[in-house]
PLY file of the C-alpha trace (Angstrom):
ply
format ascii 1.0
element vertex 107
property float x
property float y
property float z
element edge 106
property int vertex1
property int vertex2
end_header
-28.36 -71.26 -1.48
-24.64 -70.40 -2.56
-22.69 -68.17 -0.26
-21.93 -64.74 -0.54
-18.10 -63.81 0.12
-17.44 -59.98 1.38
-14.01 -58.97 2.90
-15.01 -56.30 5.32
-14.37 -53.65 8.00
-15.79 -55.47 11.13
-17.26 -52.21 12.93
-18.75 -52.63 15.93
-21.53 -54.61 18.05
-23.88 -52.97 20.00
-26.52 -54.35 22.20
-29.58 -52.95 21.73
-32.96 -54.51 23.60
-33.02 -58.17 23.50
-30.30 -58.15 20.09
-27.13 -57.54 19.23
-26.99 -55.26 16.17
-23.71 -56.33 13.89
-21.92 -53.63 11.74
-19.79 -54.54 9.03
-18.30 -51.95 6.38
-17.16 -52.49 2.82
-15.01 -50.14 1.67
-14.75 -48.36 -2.10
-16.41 -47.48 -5.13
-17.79 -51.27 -5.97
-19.86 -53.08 -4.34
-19.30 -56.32 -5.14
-22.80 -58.95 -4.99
-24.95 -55.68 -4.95
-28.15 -56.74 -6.25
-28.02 -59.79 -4.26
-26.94 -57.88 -1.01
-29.92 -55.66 -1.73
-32.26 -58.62 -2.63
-31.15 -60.36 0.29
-32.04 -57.14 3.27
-35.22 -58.17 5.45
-34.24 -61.77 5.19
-32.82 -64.75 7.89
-29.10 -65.47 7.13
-26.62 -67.40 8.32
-23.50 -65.51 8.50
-20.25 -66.54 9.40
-17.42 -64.17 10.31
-13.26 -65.81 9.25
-11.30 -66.75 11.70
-13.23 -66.15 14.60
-13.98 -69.47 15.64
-17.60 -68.71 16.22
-19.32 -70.49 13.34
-22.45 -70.00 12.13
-24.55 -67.15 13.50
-28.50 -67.05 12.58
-28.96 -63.23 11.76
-31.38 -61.17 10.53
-30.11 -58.75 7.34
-31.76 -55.81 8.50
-30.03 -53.37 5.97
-27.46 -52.15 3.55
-26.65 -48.60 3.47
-24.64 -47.09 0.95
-22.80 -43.71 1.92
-20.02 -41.85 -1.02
-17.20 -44.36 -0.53
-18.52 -46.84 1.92
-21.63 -48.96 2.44
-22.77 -50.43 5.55
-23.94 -53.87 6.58
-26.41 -54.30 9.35
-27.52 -57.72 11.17
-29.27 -58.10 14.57
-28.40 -61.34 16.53
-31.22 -62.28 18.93
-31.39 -65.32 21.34
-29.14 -66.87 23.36
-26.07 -65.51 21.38
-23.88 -63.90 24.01
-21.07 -66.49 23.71
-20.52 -65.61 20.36
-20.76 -62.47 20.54
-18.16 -62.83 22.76
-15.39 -64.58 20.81
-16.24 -61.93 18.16
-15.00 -58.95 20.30
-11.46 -59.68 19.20
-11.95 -59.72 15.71
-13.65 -55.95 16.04
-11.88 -53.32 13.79
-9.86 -55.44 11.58
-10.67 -56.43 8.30
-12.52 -60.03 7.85
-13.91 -62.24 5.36
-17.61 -62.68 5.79
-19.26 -65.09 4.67
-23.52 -65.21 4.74
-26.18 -66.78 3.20
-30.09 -66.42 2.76
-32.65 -68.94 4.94
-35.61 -67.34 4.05
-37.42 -63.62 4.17
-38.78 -62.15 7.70
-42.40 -62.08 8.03
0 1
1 2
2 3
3 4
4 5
5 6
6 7
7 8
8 9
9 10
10 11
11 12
12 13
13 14
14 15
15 16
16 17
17 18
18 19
19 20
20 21
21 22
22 23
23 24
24 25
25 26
26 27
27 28
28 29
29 30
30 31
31 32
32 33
33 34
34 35
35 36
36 37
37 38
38 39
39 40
40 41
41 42
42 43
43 44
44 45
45 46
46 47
47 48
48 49
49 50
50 51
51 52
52 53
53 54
54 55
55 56
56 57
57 58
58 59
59 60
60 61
61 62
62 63
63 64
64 65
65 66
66 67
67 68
68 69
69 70
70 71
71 72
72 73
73 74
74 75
75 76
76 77
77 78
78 79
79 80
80 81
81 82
82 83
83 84
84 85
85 86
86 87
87 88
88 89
89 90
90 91
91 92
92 93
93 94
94 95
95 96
96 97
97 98
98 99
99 100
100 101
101 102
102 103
103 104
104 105
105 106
């Protein structure tokens, strides 16, 4: 599956249950993959933030939003993730290349 190259607003993370819910935003007019954003919500990606140091991160898509000027990214992170969660903290509110690719669709 090729790879699917966004640069970004890294939002925020919240914690939410047993996940970490991911928000990334991409600002203006064009989207730029957008049917294979919106083919690829409700799957399993990998997704991979720039510079971070992290690496990959098993995610699931759970939506794209799109608002006048802006649309929104969402991915929840379950499992044992809090270590990279935590080396992404620094790289919240600046703008990042993310990088993300489809395993396979959720049940």
């Amino acid at each position: 599956m090729s790879k699917t190259q966004l640069n970004v607003l890294f939002k925020k993370i919240q914690k939410d249950d047993k996940k970490e819910v991911l928000e990334f935003h991409v600002q203006g007019d064009e989207l730029p993959h957008s049917q294979q954003l919106v083919s690829m919500a409700g799957s399993i990606v990998y997704l991979d933030v720039e510079t971070s140091k992290v690496g990959e991160i098993n995610a699931e898509f759970k939506s794209i939003q799109r608002y006048s000027k802006k649309t929104t990214l969402k991915f929840n992170v379950k499992g044992d993730s809090e270590d990279k969660m935590n080396k992404l903290y620094p790289r919240m509110l600046a703008e990042v290349f993310l990088f993300f690719w489809k395993l396979r669709k959720c049940p």
